[in-house]
GUDO-520457 format. One record per atom (N, C-alpha, C): z, y, x; atom name. Coordinates in pm, 1 decimal, always signed. Each point is the difference from the previous one (the first is absolute). Last residue first. Layout:
% GUDO-520457
((Z, Y, X), 'CA')
...
This chain:
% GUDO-520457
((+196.7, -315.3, -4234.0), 'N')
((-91.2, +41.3, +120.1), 'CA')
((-21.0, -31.2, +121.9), 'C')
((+284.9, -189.7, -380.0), 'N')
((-140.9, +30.7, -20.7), 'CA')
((-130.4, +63.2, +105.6), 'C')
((+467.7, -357.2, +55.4), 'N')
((-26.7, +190.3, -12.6), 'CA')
((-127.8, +1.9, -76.4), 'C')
((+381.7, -383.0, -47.3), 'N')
((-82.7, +35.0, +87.3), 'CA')
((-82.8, +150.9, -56.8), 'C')
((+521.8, -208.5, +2.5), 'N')
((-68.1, -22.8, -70.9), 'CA')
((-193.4, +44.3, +64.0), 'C')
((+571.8, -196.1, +87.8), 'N')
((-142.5, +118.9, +69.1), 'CA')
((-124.1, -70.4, -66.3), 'C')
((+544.6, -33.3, -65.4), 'N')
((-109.0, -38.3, -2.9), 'CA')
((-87.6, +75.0, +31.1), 'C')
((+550.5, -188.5, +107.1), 'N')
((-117.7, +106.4, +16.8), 'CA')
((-170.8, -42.8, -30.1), 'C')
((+609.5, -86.7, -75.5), 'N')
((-123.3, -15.9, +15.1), 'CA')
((-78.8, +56.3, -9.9), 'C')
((+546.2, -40.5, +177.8), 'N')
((-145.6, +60.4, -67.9), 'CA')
((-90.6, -80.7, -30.3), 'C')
((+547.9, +140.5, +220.7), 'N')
((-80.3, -129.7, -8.5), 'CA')
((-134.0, +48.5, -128.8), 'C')
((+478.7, +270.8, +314.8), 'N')
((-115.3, +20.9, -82.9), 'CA')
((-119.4, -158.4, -6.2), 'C')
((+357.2, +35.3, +255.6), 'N')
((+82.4, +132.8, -128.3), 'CA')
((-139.6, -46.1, -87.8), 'C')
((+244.7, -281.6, +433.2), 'N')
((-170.3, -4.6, -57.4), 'CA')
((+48.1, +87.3, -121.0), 'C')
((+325.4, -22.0, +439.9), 'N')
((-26.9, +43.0, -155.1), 'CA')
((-136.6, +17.2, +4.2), 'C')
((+336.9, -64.4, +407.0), 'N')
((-142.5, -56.6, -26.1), 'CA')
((+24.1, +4.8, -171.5), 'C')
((+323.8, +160.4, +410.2), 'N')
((+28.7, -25.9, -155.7), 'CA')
((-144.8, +5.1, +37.2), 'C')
((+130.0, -34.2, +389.2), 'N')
((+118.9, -18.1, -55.8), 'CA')
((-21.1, +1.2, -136.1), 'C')
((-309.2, +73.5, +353.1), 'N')
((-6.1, -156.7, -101.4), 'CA')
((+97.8, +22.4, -47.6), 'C')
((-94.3, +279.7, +369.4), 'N')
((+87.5, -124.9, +25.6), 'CA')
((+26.8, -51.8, -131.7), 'C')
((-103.8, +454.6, -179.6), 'N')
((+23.6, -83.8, +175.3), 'CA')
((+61.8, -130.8, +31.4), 'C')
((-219.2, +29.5, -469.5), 'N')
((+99.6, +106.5, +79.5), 'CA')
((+16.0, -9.5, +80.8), 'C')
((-386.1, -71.9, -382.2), 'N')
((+58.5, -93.8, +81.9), 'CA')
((+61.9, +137.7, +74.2), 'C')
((-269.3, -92.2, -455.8), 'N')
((+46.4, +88.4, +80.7), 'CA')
((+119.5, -80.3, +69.5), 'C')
((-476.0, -123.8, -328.1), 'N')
((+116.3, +4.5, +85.6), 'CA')
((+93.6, +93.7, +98.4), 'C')
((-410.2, -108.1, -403.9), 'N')
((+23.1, +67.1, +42.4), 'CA')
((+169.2, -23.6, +67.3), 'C')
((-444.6, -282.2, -215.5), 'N')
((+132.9, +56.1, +39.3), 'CA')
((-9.2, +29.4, +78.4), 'C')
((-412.5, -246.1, -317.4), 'N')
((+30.4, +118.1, +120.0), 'CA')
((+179.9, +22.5, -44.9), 'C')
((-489.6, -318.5, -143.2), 'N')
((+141.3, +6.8, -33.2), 'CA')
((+7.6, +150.5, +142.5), 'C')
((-470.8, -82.4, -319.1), 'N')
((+43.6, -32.6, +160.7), 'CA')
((+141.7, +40.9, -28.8), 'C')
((-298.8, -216.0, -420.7), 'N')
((+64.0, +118.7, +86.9), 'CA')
((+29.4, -63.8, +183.5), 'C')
((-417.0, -136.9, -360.5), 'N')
((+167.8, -72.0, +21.0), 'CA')
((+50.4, +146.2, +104.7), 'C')
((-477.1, +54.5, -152.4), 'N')
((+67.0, -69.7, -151.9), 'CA')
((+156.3, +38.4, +75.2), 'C')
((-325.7, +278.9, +334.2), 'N')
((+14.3, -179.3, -41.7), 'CA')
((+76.1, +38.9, -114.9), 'C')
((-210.7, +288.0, +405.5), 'N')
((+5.1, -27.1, -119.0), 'CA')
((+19.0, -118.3, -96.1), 'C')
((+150.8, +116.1, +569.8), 'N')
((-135.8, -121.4, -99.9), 'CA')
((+73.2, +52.7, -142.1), 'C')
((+98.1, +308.7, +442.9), 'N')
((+46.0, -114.5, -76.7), 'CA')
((-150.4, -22.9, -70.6), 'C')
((-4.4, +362.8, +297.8), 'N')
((-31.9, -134.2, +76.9), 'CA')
((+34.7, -145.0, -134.7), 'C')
((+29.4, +520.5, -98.8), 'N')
((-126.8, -70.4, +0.7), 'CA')
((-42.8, -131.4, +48.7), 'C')
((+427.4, +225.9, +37.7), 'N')
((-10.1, -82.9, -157.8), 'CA')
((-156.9, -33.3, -16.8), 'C')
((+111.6, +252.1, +401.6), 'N')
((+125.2, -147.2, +1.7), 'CA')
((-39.0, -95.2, -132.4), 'C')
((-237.3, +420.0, +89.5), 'N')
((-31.3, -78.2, +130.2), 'CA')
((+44.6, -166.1, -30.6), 'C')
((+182.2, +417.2, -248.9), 'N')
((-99.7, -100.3, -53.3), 'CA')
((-43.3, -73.4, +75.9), 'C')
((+509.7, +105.0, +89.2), 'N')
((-141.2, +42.5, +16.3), 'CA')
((-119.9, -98.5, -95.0), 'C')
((+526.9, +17.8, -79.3), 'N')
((-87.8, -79.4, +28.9), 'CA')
((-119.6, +76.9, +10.0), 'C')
((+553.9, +135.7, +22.9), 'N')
((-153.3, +40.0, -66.2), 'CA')
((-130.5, -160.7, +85.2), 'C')
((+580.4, +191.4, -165.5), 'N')
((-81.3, -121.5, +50.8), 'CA')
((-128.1, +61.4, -16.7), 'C')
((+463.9, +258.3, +95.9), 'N')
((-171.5, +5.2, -59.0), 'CA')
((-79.2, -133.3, -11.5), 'C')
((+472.1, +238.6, +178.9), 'N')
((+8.5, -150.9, -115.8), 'CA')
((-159.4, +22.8, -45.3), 'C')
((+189.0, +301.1, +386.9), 'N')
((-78.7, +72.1, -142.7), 'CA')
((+7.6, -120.6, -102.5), 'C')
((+199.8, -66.3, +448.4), 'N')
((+23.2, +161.1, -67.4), 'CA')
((-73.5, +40.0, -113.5), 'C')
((+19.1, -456.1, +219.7), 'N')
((+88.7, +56.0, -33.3), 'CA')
((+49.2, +130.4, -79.5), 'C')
((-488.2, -291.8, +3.9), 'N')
((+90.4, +93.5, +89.0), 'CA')
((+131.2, +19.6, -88.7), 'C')
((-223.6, -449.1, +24.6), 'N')
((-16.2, +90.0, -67.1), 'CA')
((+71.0, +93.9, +54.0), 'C')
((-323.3, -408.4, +163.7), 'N')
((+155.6, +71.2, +64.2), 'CA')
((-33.3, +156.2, -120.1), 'C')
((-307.3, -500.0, -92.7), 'N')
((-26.2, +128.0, +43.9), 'CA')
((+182.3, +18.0, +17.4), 'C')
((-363.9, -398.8, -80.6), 'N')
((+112.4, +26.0, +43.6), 'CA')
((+28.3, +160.0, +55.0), 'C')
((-421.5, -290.6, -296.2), 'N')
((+5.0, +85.8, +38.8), 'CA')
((+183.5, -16.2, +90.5), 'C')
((-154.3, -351.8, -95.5), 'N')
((-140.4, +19.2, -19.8), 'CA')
((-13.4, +166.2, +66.9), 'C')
((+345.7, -404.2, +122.6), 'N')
((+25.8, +143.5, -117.8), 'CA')
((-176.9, -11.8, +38.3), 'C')
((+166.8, -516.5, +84.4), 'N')
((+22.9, +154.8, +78.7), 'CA')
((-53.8, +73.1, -141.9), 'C')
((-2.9, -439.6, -38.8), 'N')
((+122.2, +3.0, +124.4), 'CA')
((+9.0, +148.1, +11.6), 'C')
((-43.3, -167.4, -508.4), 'N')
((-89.0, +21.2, +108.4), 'CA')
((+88.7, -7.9, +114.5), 'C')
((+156.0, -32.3, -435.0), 'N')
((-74.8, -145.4, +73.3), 'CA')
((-57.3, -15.5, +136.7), 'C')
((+90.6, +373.1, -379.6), 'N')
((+158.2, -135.2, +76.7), 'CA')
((-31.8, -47.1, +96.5), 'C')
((-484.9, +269.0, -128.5), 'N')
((+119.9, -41.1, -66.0), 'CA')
((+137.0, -43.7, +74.7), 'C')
((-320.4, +335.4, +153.5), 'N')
((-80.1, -95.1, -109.8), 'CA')
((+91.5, -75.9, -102.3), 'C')
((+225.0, +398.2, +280.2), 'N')
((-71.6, -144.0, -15.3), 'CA')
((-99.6, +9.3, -87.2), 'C')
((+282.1, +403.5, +218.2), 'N')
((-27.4, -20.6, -70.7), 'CA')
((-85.6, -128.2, +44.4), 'C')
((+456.6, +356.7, +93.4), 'N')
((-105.6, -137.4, +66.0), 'CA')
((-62.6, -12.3, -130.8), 'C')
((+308.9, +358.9, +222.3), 'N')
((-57.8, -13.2, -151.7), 'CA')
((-89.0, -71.1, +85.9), 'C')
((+454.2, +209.5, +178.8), 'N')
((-83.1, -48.7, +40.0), 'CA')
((-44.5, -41.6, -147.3), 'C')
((+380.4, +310.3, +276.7), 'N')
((-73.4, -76.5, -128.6), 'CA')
((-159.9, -11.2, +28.4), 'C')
((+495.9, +112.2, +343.0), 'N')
((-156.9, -29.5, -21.1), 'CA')
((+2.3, -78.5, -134.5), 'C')
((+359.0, +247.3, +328.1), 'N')
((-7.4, -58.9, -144.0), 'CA')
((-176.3, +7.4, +24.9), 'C')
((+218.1, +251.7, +332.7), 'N')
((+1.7, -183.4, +40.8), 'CA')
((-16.7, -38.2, -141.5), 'C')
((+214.1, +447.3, -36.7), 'N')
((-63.5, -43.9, +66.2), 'CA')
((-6.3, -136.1, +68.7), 'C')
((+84.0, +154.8, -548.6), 'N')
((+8.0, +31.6, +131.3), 'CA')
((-44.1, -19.0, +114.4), 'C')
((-116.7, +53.2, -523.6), 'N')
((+16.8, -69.0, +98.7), 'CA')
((+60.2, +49.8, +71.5), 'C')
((+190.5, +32.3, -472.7), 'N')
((-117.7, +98.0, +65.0), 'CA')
((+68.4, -60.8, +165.2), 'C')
((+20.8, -122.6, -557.2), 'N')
((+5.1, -46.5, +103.2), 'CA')
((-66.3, +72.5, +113.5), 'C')
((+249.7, +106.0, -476.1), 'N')
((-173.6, +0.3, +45.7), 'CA')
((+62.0, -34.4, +155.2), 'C')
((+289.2, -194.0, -416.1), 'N')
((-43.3, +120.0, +117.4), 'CA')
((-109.2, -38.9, +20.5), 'C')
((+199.6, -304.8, -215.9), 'N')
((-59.8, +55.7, -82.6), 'CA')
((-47.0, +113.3, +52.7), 'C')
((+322.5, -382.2, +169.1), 'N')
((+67.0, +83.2, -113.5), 'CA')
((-117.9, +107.6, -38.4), 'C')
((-182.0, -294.2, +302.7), 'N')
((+78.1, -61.5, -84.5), 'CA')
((+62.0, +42.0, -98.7), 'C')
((-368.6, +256.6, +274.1), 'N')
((+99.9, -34.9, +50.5), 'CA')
((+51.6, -117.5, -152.0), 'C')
((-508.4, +213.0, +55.7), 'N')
((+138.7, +15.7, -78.7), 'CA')
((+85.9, -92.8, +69.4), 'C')
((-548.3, +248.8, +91.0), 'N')
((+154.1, -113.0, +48.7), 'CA')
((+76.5, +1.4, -56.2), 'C')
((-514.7, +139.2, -154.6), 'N')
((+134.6, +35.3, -7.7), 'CA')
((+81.8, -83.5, +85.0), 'C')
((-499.9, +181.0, +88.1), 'N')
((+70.2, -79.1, -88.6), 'CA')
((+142.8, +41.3, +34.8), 'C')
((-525.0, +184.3, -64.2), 'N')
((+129.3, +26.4, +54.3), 'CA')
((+82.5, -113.4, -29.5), 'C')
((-559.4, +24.2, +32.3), 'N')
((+119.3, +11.4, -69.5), 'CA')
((+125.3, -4.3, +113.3), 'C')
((-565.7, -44.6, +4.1), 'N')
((+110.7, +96.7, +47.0), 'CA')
((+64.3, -3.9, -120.7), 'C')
((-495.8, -241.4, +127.6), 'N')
((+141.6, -10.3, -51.5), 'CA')
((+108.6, +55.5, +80.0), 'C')
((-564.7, -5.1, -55.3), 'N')
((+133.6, +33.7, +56.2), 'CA')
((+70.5, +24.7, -107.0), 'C')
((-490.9, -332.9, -38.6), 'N')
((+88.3, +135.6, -6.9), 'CA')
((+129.5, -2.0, +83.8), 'C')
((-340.6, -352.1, -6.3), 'N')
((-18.7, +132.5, +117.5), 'CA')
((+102.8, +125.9, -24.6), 'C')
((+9.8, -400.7, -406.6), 'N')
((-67.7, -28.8, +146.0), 'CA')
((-79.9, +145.2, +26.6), 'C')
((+366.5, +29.1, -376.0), 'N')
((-121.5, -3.9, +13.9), 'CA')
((-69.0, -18.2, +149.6), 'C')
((+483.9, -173.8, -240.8), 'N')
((-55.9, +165.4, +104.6), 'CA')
((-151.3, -44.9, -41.7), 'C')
((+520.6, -113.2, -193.2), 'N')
((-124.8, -30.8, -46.3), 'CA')
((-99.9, +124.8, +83.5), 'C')
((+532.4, -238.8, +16.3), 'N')
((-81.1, +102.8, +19.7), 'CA')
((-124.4, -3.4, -23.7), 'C')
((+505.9, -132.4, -109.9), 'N')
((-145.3, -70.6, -28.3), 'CA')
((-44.9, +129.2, +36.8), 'C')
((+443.4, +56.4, -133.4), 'N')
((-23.7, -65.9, +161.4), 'CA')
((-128.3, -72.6, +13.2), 'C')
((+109.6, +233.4, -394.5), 'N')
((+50.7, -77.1, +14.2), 'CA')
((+3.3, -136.7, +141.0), 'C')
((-335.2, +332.9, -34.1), 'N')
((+52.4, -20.1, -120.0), 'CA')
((+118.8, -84.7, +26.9), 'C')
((-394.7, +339.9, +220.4), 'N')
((+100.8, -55.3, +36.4), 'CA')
((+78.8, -17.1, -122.2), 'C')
((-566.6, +97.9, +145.4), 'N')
((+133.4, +33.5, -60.1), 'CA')
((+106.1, -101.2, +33.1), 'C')
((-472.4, +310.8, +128.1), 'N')
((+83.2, -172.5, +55.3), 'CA')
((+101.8, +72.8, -117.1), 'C')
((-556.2, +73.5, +131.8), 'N')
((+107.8, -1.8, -95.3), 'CA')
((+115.4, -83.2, +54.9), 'C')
């Protein structure tokens, strides 16, 4: 099971996660990458941590974030969420935009 609420994602440990996301430019356009643009979706334990648990390169051409079960079977079912943003960076760093900021719970499987 996963659902997506208000930038809270709620997955069931091993399941796959596939969603689309949106870019919006400032004045409200759909933001469409170009080349050398890289988005990127990090996910923690928490703020706190030094490194992503998961760090994944989102494709340009399709905005898909997908998390293999492989990926959500490795997290720890737990109470406290795991945080996650989504960044898109432009050649040469020229514009660095965190668009997207989250939390993520993984809840545990039955099977």
């Amino acid at each position: 099971m996963v659902s997506i609420k208000d930038n809270t994602i709620t997955i069931t440990r091993g399941d796959t996660l596939e969603t689309n996301l949106i870019v919006k430019t400032m004045s409200g356009a759909d933001y469409v990458p170009t080349e050398g643009d890289v988005i990127r979706f990090a996910l923690k334990g928490s703020y706190d941590d030094d490194r992503p648990i998961i760090n994944k390169v989102i494709p340009n051409d399709s905005l898909i974030l997908r998390l293999e079960a492989s990926e959500t079977k490795q997290l720890e079912a737990r109470r406290k969420p795991y945080v996650y943003d989504v960044e898109l960076r432009t050649p040469e760093d020229t514009v660095v935009d965190t668009f997207l900021t989250g939390e993520m719970y993984v809840t545990q499987e039955v099977y």
